[in-house]
PABA-681563 format. One record per residue (C-alpha): z negated, y negated, x negated; residue in three letters. Coordinates in pm, whole numbers, m for minus. Layout:
Z / Y / X / ALA .
...
***
This chain:
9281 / 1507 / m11021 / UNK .
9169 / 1845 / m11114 / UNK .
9127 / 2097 / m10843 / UNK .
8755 / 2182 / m11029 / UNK .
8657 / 1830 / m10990 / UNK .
8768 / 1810 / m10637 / UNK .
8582 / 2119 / m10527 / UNK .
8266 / 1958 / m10745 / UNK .
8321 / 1683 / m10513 / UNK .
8350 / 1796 / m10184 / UNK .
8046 / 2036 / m10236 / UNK .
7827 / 1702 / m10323 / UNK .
7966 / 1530 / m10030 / UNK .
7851 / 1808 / m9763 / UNK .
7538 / 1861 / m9962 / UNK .
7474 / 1433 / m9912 / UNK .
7574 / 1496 / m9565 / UNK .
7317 / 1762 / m9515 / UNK .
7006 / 1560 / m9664 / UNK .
7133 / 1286 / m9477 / UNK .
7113 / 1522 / m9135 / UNK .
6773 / 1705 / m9248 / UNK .
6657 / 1326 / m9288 / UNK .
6693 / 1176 / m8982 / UNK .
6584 / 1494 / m8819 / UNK .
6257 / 1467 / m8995 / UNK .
6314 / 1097 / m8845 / UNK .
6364 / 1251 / m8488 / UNK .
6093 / 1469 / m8497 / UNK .
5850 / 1210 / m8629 / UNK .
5972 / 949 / m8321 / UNK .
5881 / 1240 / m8095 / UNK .
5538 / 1322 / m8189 / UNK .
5459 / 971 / m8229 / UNK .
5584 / 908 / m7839 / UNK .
5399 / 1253 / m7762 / UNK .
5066 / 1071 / m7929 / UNK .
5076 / 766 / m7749 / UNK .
5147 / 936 / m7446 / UNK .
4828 / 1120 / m7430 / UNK .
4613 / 905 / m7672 / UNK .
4521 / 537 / m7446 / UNK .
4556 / 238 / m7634 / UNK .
4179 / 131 / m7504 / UNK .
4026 / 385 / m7713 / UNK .
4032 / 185 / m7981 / UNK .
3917 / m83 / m7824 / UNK .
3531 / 84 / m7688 / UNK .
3256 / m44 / m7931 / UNK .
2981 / 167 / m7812 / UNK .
2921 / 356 / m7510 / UNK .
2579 / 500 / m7417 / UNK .
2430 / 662 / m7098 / UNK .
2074 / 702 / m7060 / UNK .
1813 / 905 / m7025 / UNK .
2042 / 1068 / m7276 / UNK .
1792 / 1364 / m7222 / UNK .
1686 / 1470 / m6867 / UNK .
1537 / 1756 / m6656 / UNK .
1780 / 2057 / m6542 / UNK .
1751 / 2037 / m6132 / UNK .
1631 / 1722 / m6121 / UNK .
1748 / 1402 / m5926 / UNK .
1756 / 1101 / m6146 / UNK .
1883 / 795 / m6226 / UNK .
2093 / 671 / m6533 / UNK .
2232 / 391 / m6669 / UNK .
2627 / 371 / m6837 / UNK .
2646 / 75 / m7088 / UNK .
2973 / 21 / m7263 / UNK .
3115 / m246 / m7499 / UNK .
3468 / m320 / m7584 / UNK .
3709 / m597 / m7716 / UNK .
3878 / m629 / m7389 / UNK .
4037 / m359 / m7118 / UNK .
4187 / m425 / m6820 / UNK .
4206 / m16 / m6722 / UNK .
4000 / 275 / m6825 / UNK .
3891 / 616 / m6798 / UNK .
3513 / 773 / m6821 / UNK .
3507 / 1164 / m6764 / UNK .
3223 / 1290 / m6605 / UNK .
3081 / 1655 / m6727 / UNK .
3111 / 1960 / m6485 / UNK .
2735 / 2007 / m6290 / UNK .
2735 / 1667 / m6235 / UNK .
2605 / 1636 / m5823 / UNK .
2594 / 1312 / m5580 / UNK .
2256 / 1324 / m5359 / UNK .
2368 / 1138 / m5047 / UNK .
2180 / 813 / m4966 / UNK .
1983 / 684 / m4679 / UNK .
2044 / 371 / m4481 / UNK .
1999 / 38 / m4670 / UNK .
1941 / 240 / m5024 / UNK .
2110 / 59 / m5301 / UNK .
2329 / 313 / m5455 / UNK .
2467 / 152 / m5761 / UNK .
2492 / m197 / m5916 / UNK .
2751 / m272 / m6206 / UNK .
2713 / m594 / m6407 / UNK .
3060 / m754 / m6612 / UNK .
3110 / m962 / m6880 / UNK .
3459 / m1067 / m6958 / UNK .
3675 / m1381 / m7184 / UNK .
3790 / m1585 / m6875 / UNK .
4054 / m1811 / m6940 / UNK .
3820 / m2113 / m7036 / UNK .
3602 / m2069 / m7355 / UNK .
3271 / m1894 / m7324 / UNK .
3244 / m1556 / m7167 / UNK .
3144 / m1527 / m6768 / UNK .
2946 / m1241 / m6559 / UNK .
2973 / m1128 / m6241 / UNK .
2796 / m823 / m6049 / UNK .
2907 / m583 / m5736 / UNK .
2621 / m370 / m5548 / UNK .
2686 / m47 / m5364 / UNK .
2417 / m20 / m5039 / UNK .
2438 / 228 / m4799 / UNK .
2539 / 120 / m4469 / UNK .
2287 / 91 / m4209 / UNK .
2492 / 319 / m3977 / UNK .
2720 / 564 / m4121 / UNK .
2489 / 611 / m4467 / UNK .
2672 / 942 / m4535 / UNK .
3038 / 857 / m4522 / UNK .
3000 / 440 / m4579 / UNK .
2880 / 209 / m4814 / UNK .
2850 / m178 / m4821 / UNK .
3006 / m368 / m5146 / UNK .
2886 / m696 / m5233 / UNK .
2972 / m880 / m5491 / UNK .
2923 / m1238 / m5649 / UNK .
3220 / m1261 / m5947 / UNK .
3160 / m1617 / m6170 / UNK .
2955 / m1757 / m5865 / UNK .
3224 / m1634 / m5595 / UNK .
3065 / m1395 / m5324 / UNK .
3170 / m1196 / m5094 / UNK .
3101 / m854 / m4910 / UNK .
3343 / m556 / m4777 / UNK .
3160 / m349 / m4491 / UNK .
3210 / 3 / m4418 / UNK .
3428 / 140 / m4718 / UNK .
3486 / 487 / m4669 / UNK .
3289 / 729 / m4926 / UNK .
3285 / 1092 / m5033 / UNK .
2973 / 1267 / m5177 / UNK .
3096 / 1635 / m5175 / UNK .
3143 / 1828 / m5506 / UNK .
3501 / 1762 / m5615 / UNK .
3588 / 1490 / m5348 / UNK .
3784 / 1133 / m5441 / UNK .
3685 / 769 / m5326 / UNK .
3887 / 508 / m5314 / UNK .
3641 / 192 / m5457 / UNK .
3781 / m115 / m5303 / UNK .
3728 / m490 / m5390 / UNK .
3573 / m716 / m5122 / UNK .
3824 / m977 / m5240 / UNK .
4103 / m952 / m4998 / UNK .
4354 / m986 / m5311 / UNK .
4269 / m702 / m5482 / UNK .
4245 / m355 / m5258 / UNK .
4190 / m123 / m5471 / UNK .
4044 / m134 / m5814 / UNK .
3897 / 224 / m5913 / UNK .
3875 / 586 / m5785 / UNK .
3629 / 822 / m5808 / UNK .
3652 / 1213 / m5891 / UNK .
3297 / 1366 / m5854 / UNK .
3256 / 1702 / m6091 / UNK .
3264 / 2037 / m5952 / UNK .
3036 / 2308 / m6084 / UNK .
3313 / 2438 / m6297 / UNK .
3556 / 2118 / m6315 / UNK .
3522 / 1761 / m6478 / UNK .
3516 / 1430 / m6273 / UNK .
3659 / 1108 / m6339 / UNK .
3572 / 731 / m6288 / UNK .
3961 / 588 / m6341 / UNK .
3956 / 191 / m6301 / UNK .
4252 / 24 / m6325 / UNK .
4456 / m332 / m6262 / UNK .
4183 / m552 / m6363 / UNK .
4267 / m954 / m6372 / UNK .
4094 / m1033 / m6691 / UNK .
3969 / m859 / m7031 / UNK .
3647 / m680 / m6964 / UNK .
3431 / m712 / m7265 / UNK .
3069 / m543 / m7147 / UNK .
3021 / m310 / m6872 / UNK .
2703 / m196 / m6748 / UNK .
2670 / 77 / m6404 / UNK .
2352 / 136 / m6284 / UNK .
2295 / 474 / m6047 / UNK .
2014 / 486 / m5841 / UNK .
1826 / 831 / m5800 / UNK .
2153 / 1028 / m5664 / UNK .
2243 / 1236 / m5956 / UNK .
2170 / 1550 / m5915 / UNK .
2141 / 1719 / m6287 / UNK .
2325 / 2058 / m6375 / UNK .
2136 / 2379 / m6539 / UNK .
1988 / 2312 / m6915 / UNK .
2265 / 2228 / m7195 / UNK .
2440 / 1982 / m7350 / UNK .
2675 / 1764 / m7160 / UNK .
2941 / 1528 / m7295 / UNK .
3065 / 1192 / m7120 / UNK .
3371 / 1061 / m7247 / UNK .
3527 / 688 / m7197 / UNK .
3900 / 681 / m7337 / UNK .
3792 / 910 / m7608 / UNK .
3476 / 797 / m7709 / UNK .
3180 / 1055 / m7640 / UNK .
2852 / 1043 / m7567 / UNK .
2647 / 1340 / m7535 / UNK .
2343 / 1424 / m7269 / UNK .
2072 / 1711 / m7326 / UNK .
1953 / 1871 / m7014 / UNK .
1628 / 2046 / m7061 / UNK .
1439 / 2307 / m6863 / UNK .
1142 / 2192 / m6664 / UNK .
809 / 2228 / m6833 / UNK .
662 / 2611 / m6714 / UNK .
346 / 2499 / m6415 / UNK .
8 / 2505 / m6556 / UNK .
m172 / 2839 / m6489 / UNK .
m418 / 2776 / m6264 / UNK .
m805 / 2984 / m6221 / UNK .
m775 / 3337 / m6026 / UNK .
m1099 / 3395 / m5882 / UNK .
m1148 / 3785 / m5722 / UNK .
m1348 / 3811 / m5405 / UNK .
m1662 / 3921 / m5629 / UNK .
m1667 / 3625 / m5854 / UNK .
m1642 / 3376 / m5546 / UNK .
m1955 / 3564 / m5385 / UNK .
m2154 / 3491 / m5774 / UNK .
m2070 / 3152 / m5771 / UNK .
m2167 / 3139 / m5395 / UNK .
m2537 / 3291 / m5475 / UNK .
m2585 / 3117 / m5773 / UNK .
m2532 / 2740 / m5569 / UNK .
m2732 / 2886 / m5290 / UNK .
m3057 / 3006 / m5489 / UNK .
m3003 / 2683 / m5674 / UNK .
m2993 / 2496 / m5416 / UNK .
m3319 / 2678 / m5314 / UNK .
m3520 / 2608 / m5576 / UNK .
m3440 / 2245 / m5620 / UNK .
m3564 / 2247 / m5212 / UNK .
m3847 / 2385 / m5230 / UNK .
m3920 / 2219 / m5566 / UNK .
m3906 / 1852 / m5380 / UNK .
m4158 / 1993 / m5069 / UNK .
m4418 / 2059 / m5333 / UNK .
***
């Protein structure tokens, strides 16, 4: 063979060799942004239907109540961040705190419903709450679970099924950093969720405020308060008028009915 066609050769060879390398580094690098992806994008977020929390506009200052209402295929974990500014109003004995309703595919057809309340304990209303709850016509009640209403602080939610400690922890929002609900570990596909707070959210200064659950967003409006309604000055001068003017009124309609 010619030593031309050789070199012709070998040159194709290492330049084959090269697209083959340059290939399955564009292979490599593809693997490791998709791991990256999936890594920090959850798998649930494609899963969340709708997500809503209402009033989806409320008073800056205020304390109020709201409502979270989210639909999905199924989950069995997720996350819902809770805007910065967010505050927890600490409860008084007996006060129902919170009551979440669940819908979920069981393992027989149809779809079943169960509900847990939050009540603050008769004692200890500050640091304990009572959790009942009544899953598919099973009830039962935990007594005395340890809670947290300080900017920033975590809570441990805990089932009152014996089986099944721990469930979900809370991260309440600081006035410059985001909170978290994380739940976690659940036994069957939840398909509807629906949390209902009591009058213990305590509303940050006027803007807008996102709430996210595993990516999908849902955006409250915090408005100022309405400015008071000016009410009548009256000097010391225009009190003493008004004073004469109902006295000689008075007066006349006197002496008018001894006539």
């Amino acid at each position: 063979m010619k030593k031309g066609m050789k070199k012709g050769m070998k040159k194709e060879r290492d330049e084959a060799e090269k697209s083959g390398k340059k290939l399955v580094g564009v292979v490599m690098v593809g693997m490791v942004v998709s791991s990256v992806m999936m890594a920090f994008i959850p798998l649930a977020t494609a899963q969340v239907t709708n997500f809503e929390v209402t009033p989806a506009n409320n008073l800056a200052g205020a304390t109020s109540a709201y409502t979270i209402q989210l639909n999905t295929t199924n989950f069995t974990s997720l996350n819902i961040n809770i805007p910065a500014g967010f505050k927890a109003k600490t409860p008084s004995a007996g006060d129902l705190i919170a009551e979440v309703d669940l819908w979920w595919d069981g393992p027989g057809p149809g779809t079943y419903y169960g509900y847990v309340n939050f009540t603050a304990n008769a004692t200890d209303p500050s640091n304990k709450v009572d959790v009942y709850a009544d899953i598919s016509q099973t009830p039962a009640t935990l007594h005395g679970m340890a809670v947290n209403y300080a900017e920033g602080a975590i809570t441990s939610i805990q089932s009152p099924f014996g089986a099944y400690p721990e469930r979900a922890n809370l991260t309440l929002p600081t006035a410059s950093a985001k909170g978290w609900l994380n739940i976690s570990g659940l036994p069957d596909n939840i398909t509807n969720v629906t949390v209902s707070i009591g009058e213990y959210v305590k509303n940050p200064t006027t803007g807008d405020y996102t709430f996210v659950a595993d990516g999908v967003s849902e955006p409250v409006h915090i408005r100022a308060p309405a400015p008071p309604v000016p009410v009548p000055e009256f000097n010391i001068f225009g009190l003493l008028a008004l004073v004469a003017i109902l006295t000689v009124a008075i007066a006349f309609a006197t002496l008018r009915r001894k006539k």
